[in-house]
Structure formats: structure tokens, C-alpha cells
One Martini backbone bead per residue (centre of mass of N, CA, C, O) as a GRO file, in nm:
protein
  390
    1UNK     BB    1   3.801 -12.397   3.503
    2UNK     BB    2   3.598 -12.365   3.225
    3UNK     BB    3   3.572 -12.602   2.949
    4UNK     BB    4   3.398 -12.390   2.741
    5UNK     BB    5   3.558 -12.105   2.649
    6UNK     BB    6   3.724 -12.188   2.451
    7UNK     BB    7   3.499 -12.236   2.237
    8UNK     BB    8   3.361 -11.980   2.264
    9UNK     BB    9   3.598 -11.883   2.096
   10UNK     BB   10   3.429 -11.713   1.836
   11UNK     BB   11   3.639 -11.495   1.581
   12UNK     BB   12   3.490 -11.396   1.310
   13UNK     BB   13   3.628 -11.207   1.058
   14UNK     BB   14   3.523 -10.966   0.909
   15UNK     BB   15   3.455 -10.977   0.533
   16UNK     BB   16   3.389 -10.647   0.370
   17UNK     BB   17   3.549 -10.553   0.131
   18UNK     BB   18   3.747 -10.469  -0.238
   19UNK     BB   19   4.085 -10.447  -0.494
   20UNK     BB   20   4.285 -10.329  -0.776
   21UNK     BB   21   4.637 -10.227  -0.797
   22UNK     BB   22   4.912 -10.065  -0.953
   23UNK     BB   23   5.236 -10.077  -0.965
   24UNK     BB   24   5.473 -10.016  -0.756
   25UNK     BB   25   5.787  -9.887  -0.567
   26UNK     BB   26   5.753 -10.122  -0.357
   27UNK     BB   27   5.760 -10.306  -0.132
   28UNK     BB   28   5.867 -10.674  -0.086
   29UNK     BB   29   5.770 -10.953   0.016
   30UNK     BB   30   5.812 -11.263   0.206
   31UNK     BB   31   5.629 -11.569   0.199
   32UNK     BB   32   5.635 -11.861   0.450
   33UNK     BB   33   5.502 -12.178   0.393
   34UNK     BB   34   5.435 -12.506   0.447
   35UNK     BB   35   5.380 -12.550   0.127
   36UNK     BB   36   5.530 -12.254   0.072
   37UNK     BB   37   5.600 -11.972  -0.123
   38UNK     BB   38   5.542 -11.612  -0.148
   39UNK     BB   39   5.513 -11.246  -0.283
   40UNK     BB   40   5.434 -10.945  -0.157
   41UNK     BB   41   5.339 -10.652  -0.308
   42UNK     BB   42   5.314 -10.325  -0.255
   43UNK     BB   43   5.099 -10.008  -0.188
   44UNK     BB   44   5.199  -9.741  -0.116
   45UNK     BB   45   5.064  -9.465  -0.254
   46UNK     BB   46   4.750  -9.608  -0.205
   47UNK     BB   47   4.827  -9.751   0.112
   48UNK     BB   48   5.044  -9.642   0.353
   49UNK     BB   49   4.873  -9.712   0.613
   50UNK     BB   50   4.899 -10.021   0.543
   51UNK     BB   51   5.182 -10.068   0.480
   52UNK     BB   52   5.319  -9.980   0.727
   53UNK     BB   53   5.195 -10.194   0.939
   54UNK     BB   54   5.255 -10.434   0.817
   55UNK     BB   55   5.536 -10.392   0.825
   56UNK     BB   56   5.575 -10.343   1.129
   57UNK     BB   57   5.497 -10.669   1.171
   58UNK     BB   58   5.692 -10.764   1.028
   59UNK     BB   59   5.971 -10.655   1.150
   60UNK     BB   60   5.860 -10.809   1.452
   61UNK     BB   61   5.772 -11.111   1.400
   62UNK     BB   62   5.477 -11.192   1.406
   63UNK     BB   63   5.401 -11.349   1.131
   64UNK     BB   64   5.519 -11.629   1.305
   65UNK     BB   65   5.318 -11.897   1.324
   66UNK     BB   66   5.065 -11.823   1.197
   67UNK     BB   67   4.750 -11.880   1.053
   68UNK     BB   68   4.515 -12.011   0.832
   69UNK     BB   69   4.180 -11.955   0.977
   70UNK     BB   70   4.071 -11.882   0.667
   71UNK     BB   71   3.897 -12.046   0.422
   72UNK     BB   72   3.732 -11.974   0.099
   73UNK     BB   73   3.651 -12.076  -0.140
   74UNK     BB   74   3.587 -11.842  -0.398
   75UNK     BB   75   3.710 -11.625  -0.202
   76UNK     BB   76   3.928 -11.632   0.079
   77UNK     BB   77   4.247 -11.618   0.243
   78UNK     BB   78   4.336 -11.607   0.592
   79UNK     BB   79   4.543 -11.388   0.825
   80UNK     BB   80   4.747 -11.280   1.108
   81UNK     BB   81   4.582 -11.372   1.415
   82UNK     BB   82   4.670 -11.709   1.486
   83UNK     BB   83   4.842 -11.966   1.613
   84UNK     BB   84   4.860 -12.298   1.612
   85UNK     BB   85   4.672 -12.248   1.915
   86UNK     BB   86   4.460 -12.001   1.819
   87UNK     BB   87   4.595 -11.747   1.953
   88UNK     BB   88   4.536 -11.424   1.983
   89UNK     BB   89   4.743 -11.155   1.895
   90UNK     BB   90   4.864 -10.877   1.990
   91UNK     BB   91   4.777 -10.535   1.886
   92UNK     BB   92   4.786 -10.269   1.732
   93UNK     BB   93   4.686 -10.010   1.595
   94UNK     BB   94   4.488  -9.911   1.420
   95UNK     BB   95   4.351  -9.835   1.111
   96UNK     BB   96   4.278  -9.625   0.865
   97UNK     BB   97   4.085  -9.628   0.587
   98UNK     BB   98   4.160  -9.713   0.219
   99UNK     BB   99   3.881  -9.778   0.005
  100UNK     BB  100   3.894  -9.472  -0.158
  101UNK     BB  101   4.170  -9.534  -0.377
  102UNK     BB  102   4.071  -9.728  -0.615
  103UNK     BB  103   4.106 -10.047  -0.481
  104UNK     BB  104   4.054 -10.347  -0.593
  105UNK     BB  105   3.918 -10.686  -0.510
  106UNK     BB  106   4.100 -10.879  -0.669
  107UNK     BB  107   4.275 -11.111  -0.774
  108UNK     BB  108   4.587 -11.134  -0.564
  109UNK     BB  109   4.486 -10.949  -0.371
  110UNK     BB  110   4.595 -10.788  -0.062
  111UNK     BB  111   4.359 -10.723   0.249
  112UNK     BB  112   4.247 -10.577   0.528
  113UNK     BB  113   4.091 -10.709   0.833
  114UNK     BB  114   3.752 -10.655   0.967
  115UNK     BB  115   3.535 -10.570   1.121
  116UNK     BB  116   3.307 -10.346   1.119
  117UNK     BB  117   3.444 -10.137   1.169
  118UNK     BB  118   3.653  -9.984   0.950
  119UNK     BB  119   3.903  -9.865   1.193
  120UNK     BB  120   3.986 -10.215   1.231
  121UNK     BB  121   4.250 -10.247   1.128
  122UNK     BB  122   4.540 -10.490   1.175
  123UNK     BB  123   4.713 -10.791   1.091
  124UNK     BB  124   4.533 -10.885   0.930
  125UNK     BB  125   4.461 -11.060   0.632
  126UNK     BB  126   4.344 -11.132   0.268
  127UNK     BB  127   4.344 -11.341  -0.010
  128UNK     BB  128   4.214 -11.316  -0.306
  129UNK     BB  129   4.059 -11.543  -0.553
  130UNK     BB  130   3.874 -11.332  -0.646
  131UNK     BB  131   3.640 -11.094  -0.772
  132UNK     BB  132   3.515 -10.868  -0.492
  133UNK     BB  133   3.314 -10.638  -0.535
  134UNK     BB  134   3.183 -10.655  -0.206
  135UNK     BB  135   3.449 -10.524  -0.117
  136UNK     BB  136   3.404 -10.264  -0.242
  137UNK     BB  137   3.377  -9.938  -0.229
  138UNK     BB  138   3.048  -9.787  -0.205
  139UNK     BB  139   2.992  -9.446  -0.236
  140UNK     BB  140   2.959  -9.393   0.107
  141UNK     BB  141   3.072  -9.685   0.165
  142UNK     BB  142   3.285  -9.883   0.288
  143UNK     BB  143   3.566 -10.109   0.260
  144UNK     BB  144   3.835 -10.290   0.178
  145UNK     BB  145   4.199 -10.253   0.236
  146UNK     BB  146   4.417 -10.242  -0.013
  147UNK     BB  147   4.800 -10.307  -0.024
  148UNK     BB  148   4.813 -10.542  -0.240
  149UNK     BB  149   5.012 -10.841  -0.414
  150UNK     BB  150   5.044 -11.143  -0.557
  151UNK     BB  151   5.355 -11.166  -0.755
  152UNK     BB  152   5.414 -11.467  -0.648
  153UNK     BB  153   5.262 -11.783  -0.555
  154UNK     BB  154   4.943 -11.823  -0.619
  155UNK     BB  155   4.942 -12.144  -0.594
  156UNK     BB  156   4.966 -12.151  -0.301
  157UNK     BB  157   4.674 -12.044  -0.232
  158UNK     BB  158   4.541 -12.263  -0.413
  159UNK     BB  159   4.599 -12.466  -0.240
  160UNK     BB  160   4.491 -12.383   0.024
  161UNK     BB  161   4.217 -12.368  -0.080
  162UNK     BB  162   4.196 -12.675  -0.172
  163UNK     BB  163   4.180 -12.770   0.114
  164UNK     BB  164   4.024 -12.899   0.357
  165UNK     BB  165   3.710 -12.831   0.591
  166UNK     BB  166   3.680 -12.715   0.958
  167UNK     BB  167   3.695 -12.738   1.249
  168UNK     BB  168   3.889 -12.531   1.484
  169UNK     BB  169   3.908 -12.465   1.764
  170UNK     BB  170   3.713 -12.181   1.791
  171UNK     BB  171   3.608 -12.275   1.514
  172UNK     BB  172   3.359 -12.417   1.278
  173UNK     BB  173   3.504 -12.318   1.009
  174UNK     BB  174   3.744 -12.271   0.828
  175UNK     BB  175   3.992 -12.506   0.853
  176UNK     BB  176   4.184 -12.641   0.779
  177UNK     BB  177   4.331 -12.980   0.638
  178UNK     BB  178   4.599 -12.871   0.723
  179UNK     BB  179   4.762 -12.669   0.900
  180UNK     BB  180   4.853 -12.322   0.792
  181UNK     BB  181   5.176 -12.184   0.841
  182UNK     BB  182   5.375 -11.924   0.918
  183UNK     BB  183   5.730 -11.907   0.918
  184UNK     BB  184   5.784 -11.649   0.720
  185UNK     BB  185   5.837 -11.265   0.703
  186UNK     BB  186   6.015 -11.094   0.486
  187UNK     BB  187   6.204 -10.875   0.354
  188UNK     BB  188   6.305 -10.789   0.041
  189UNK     BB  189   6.632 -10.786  -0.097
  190UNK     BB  190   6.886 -10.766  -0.230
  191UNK     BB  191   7.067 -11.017  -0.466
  192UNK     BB  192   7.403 -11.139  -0.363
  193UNK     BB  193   7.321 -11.442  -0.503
  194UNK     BB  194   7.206 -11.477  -0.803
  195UNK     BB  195   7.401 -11.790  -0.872
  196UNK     BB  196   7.224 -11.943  -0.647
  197UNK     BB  197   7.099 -12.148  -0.506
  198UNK     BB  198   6.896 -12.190  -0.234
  199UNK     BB  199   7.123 -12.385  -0.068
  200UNK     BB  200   7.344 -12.201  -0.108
  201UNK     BB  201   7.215 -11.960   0.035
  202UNK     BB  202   7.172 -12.038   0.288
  203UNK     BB  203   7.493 -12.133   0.352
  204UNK     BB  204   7.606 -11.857   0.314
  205UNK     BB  205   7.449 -11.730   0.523
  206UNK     BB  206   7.477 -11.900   0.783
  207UNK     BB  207   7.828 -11.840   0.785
  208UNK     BB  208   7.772 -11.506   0.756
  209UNK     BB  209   7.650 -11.559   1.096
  210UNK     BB  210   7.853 -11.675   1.227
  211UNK     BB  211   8.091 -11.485   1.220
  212UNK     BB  212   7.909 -11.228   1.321
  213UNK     BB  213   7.918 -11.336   1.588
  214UNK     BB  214   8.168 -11.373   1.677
  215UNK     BB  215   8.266 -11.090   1.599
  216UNK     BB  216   7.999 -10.921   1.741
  217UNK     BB  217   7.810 -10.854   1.463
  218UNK     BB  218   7.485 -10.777   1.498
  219UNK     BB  219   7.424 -10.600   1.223
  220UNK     BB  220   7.498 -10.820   1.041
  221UNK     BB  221   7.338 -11.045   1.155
  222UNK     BB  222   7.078 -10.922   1.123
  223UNK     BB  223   7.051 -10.883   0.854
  224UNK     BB  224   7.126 -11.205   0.753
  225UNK     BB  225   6.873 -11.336   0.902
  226UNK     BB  226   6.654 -11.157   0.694
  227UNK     BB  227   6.749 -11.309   0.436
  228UNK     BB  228   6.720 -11.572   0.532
  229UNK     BB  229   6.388 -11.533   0.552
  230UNK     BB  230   6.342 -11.420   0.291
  231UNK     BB  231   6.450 -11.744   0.202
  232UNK     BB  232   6.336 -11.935   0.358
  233UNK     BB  233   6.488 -12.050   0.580
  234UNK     BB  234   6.570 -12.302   0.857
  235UNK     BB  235   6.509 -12.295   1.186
  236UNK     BB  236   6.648 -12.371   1.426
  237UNK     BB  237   6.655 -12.339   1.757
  238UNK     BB  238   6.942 -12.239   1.811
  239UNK     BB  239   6.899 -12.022   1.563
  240UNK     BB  240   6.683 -11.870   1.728
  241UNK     BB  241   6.838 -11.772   2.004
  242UNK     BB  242   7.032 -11.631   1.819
  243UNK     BB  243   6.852 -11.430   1.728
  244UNK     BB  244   6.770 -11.310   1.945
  245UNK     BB  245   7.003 -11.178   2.064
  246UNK     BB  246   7.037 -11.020   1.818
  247UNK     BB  247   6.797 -10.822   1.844
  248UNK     BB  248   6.831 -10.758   2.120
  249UNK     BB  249   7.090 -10.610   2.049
  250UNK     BB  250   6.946 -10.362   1.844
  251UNK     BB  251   6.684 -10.311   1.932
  252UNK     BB  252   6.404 -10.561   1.860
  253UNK     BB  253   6.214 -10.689   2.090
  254UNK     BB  254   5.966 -10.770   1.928
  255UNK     BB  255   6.155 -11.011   1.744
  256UNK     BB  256   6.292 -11.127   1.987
  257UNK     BB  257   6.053 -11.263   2.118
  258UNK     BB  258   5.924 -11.402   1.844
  259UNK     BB  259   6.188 -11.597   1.847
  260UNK     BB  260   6.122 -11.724   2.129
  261UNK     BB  261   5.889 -11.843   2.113
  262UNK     BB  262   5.947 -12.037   1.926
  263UNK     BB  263   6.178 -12.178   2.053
  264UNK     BB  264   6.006 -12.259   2.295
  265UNK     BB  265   5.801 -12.454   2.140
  266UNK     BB  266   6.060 -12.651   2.017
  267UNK     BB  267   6.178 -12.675   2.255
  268UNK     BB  268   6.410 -12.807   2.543
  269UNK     BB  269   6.254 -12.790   2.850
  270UNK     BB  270   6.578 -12.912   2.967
  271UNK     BB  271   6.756 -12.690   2.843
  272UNK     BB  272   6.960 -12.444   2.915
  273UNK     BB  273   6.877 -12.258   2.723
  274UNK     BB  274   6.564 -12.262   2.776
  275UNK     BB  275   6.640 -12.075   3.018
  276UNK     BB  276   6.809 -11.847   2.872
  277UNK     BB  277   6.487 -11.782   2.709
  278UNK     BB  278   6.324 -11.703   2.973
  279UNK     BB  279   6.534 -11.495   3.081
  280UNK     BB  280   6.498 -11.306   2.791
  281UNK     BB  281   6.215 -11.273   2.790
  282UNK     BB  282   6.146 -11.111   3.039
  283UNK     BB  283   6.363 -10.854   2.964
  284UNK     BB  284   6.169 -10.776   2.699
  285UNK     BB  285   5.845 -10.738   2.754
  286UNK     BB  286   5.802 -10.450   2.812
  287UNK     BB  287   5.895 -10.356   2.535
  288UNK     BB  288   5.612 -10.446   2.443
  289UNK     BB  289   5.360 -10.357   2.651
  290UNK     BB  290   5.391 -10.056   2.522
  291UNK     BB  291   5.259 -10.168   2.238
  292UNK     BB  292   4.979 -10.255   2.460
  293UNK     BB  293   4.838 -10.015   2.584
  294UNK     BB  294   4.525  -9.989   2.440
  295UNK     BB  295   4.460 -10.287   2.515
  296UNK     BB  296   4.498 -10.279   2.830
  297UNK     BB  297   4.311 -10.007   2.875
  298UNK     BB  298   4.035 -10.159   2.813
  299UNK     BB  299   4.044 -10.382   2.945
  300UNK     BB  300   4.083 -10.264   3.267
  301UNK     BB  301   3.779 -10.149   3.151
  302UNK     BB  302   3.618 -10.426   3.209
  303UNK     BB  303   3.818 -10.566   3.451
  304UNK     BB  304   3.815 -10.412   3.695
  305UNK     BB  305   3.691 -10.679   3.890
  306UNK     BB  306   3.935 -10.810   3.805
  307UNK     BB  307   4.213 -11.023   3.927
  308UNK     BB  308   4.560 -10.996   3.831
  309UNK     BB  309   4.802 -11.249   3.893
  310UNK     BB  310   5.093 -11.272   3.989
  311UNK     BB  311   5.418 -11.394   3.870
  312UNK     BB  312   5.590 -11.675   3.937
  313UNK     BB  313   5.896 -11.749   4.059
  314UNK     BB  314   6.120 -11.953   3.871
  315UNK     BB  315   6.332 -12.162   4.038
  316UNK     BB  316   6.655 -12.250   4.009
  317UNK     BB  317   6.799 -12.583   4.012
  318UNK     BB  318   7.120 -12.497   3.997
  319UNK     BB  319   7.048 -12.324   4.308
  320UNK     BB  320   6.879 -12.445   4.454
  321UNK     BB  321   6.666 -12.519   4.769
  322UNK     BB  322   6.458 -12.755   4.871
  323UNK     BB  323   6.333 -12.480   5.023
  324UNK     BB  324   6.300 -12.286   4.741
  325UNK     BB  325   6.121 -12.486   4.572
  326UNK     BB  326   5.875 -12.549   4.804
  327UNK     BB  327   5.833 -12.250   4.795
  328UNK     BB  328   5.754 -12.240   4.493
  329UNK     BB  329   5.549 -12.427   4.455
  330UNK     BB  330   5.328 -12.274   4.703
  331UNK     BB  331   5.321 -12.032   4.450
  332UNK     BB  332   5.195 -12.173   4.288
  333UNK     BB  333   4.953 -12.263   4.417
  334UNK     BB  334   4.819 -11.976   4.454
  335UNK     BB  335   4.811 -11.855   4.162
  336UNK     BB  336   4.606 -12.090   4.048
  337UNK     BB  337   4.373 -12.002   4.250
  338UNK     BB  338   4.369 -11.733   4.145
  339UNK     BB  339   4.381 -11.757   3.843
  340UNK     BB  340   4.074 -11.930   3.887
  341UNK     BB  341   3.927 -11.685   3.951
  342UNK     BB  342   3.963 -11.485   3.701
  343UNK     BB  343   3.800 -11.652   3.516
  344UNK     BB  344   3.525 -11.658   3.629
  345UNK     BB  345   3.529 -11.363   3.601
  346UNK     BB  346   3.544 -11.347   3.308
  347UNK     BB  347   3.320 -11.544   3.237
  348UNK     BB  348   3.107 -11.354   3.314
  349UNK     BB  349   3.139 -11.116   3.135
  350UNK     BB  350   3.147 -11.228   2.871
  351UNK     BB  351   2.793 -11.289   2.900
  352UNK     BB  352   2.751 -10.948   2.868
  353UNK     BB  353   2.896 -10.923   2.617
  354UNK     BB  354   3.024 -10.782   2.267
  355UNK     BB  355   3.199 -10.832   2.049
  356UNK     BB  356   3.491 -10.708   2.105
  357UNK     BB  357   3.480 -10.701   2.400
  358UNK     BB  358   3.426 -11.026   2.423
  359UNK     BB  359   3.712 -11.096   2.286
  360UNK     BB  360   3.886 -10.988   2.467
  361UNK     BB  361   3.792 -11.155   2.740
  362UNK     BB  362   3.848 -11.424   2.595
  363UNK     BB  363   4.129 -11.354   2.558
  364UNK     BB  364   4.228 -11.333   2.813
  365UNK     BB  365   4.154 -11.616   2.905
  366UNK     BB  366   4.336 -11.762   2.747
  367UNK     BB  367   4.607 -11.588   2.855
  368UNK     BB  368   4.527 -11.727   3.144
  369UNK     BB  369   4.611 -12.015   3.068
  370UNK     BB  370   4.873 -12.018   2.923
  371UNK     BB  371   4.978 -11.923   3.194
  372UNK     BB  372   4.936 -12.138   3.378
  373UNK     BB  373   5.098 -12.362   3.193
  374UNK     BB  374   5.345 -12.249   3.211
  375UNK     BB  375   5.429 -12.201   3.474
  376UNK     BB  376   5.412 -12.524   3.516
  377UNK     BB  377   5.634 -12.606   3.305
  378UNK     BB  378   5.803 -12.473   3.389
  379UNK     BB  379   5.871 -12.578   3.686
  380UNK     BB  380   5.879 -12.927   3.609
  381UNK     BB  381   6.161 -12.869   3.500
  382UNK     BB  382   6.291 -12.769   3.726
  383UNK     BB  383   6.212 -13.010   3.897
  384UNK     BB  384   6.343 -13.233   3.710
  385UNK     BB  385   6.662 -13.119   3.736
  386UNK     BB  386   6.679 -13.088   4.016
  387UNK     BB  387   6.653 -13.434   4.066
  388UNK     BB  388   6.881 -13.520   3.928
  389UNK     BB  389   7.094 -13.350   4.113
  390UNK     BB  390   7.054 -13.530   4.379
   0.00000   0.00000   0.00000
């Protein structure tokens, strides 16, 4: 691996172009984070295919742990692309431009982040802090597509916005200190709990989900874990597996996965459970990777002198023997191999290619690092628990 490149991935999302517009009868979203909670309303009349989109993404559990990695005081403060350890999540189909809409980028609008391409919008956004006039369409220039507004929470916004900035991961500049991540974001329902505080509200939805798990009833389940979320509810360890399990139940597959990567990152990685969010992780991906036909198919077309190495099976300690260990290691010792021939292999192409080409290639090194360090993690833990077990 060759220690530079994470470094090199550089990857300033250009905000060029947004504006202001009048409230709908759309939907209204609630976001969770480090500092504190604000409330995004939508713009579905004014731009459908970017409320669309967002909202794609909110039900998906996507922007859970994002972090904002754009921050410009007088400016406007941007996120929704890249997790705590700053690697850049996996996106959806473009947007078509909707900045021709005449909804301007003033203060406290929310607007979709897009590289140079008017048509290259997916999952980043950024809220804007002061009015934006270089960002809306002009004549017939592009600008950058408002889909929204923050509606309630706007100090929370100016707070992240005078935190200090910095260098942060890949980023040269404009990165918090400390980095602030959303905990949560899900649609607002109507509140069946009107008169109750939010710690009342929050242990009435926990109870209404312990009842409904055992219950065995999925669905209302689904709803209520919603709700928590919606209401910023703390999410410990064992209620995210319990929410993956709940949402992989109603066949929300790509929610449920974001719920178990959350907790692969803060459980305990000799716990039980632990294994046991491994092995539904596994069998959920399938259909998460069919969301991501058109990215995997660019990438093929950039990488296909480059072989990536198919991802070994770790021996579970609960059963295995020590015979069965051994040869797990020697192909973990193969893959890490392979991989690090495929690193070699993308950090070459890198430094031939530019702009988005060269971005997805340094995401795929960054994403073949981490499978590199998982793989390591599940074995150790695995062998940590085998030997005990001996």
C-alpha cells in the first residue's frame, strides 16, 4: 500500500450556483447532529426530482454518520458524502439541473452539491449561510438546485458554521474542528405524543419497539424506529442490530445495512451479536450492489486492467478447528497479497486520469483499503475468541 493516497484524495465538491423559494405542502425532514437537530422542509413542487432523490437517500439510512466536510463561514456549510473516516459513500443516479426553477440560493435554503457537470448531482447538499446570488442560474448558465429550507434549527447551522477550520483526511481545508456528523435523518410524521417531552417521547417509542419485536411485528416496528429517529432518540449498540434485523424484516435492505455498519463501528468486535451483524451484513449487500450497477460499471471500465480480489471467508472461532484457522489465515495472507498488487495497480491509473474519472479510482484505493483492514479485524477478532475458547 503505498502511503500517499489517501492523502492524494483530494475531493472538493465545486458549489457553483443556487436561491430562495416558497414554502409547499412537502415533505419535511428532521436532522440529528453532534451540535444539536434542525428541520429541512422540501420543495417538492419546485423541484420534485431533487426532493425525490433526497428523500431516496434519507429513507435509505444513508446520511447516518456523514459528516459536514465543507464548512466556508460567510458561505454556506456542505455534507452528505463522506462518513467519520472521511471515505465517500457509494451514490445513486445523478440528478437533472433544477436551478432554471427561479428558487434562489438566499440564506438558510438547502441546495444539491455537484461537481462541474450541472447534471452530476447525488447525495451531497449544502445549506447556505448568507444569499448566494453566484449560485443561481443565470441567463442560460446552470446554477446549483435548491430543493429546500431549513425551517427550524438555523443557529444550529450558524453554530457548525463558526466552529474552526482545517485541514481533515483528504481535505486541505474547510473541515471542522471537531468534525460534526449527523447522527440521524428521517422523514417527520405527525406527533402522536404532542404533550409529552422529548425523553418521554423518546422512552414511549422505545417501549412501543421492544412490544413490537416481540410481537414479532415487523412493520409497526419499521414505523416506530422512524419515529425514534425522527425525534433524534440515542441509538446504543444492541438497538441498531435490533433496527437492522427490523428493517432487513420489511425488505429495506439498503436501511438495514446502514444500520449494521453503524454498529459494526461502535460495537464490540468480540461480542456475539457482533458476528451475528457480520453475517447479516453479508447477506444484505447483494442488494445494496444492484444500486450501484452504474458506478460499478464506470469503475470496470477505468479499472479493468486491475484484478480485485474476491473478499475470504472468516472461519467462525464458535466452530471451527484449528486446522480450519490455519488455512483461514493462509488465505487471508493470499488476499492481502492480491490486494495489494490492485492498490499498486489503481495508484498507477490515478495519476493518468482527472476529475471525476480520477476521484472514483482513488475511492475504489480508499474502499480496497478498508476491505483490506476489515478482513484483518473480523480474522483477529476471530482468533482472539478462538483461543480463548481453547
Amino acid at each position: 500500500m503505498k502511503p500517499n493516497m489517501r492523502i492524494r484524495h483530494a475531493m472538493y465538491i465545486s458549489l457553483l450556483g443556487l436561491g430562495f423559494a416558497e414554502s409547499s405542502s412537502a415533505a419535511t425532514v428532521a436532522v440529528c447532529t453532534d451540535l444539536g437537530n434542525f428541520t429541512i422542509e422540501l420543495f417538492d413542487e419546485r423541484s420534485p426530482a431533487h426532493v425525490a432523490n433526497f428523500l431516496e437517500y434519507v429513507d435509505r439510512g444513508y446520511y447516518t454518520g456523514t459528516v459536514f466536510h465543507r464548512v466556508i463561514a460567510g458561505f454556506m456549510v456542505q455534507g452528505g458524502g463522506y462518513n467519520r473516516e472521511y471515505r465517500n459513500k457509494p451514490t445513486l443516479t445523478p440528478v437533472m439541473n433544477e436551478s432554471k426553477n427561479g428558487v434562489r440560493n438566499d440564506r438558510g435554503t438547502v441546495a444539491a452539491a455537484r461537481t462541474g457537470d450541472p447534471h452530476s448531482a447525488t447525495s451531497q447538499f449544502y445549506i447556505n449561510l448568507v444569499d448566494n446570488a453566484s449560485l443561481n442560474a443565470s441567463g442560460g448558465d446552470w446554477g446549483y438546485s435548491v430543493f429546500g429550507r431549513v425551517s427550524a434549527g438555523m443557529e444550529v447551522i450558524d453554530e457548525i458554521a463558526a466552529l474552526s477550520t482545517g485541514s481533515g483526511g483528504p481535505f486541505r481545508s474547510d473541515v471542522t474542528d471537531p468534525l460534526v456528523a449527523t447522527t440521524s435523518m428521517a422523514r417527520i410524521v405527525e406527533d402522536r405524543y404532542p404533550t409529552l417531552s422529548t425523553e418521554e417521547r423518546h422512552a414511549t417509542l422505545l417501549r412501543e419497539i421492544e412490544t413490537a419485536v416481540a410481537a414479532n411485528d415487523n412493520a409497526t416496528a419499521a414505523e416506530r424506529f422512524g419515529e425514534y429517529r425522527a425525534a433524534c432518540g440515542e441509538l446504543e449498540p444492541d438497538l441498531l442490530f435490533t433496527e437492522a434485523r427490523v428493517l432487513a424484516a420489511v425488505d429495506r435492505n439498503p436501511a438495514a445495512i446502514e444500520s449494521l455498519d453503524e454498529f459494526l463501528r461502535v460495537a464490540d468486535t468480540t461480542s456475539e451479536t457482533y458476528l451475528q451483524a457480520l453475517s447479516l451484513s453479508r447477506q444484505l449487500d447483494p442488494a445494496v450492489n444492484e444500486q450501484r450497477s452504474a458506478a460499478q460499471q464506470r469503475l470496470a471500465e477505468l479499472a479493468g486492467d486491475c484484478e480485485f480480489p474476491t473478499e475470504p471467508t472468516t472461519p467462525d472461532a464458535n466452530i471451527a478447528t484449528m486446522e480450519q484457522m490455519v488455512a483461514g489465515q493462509d488465505d487471508i495472507k493470499t488476499y492481502m497479497e492480491q490486494s495489494n498488487e490492485l492498490l499498486e495497480c489503481l495508484d498507477d491509473l490515478a495519476d493518468d486520469l482527472k476529475d471525476d474519472d480520477r476521484e472514483m479510482i482513488i475511492a475504489a484505493y480508499n474502499n480496497a483499503v478498508d476491505e483490506q483492514e476489515g478482513v484483518a479485524e473480523r480474522f483477529n477478532a476471530q482468533r482472539v475468541l478462538f483461543l480463548s475458547l481453547q
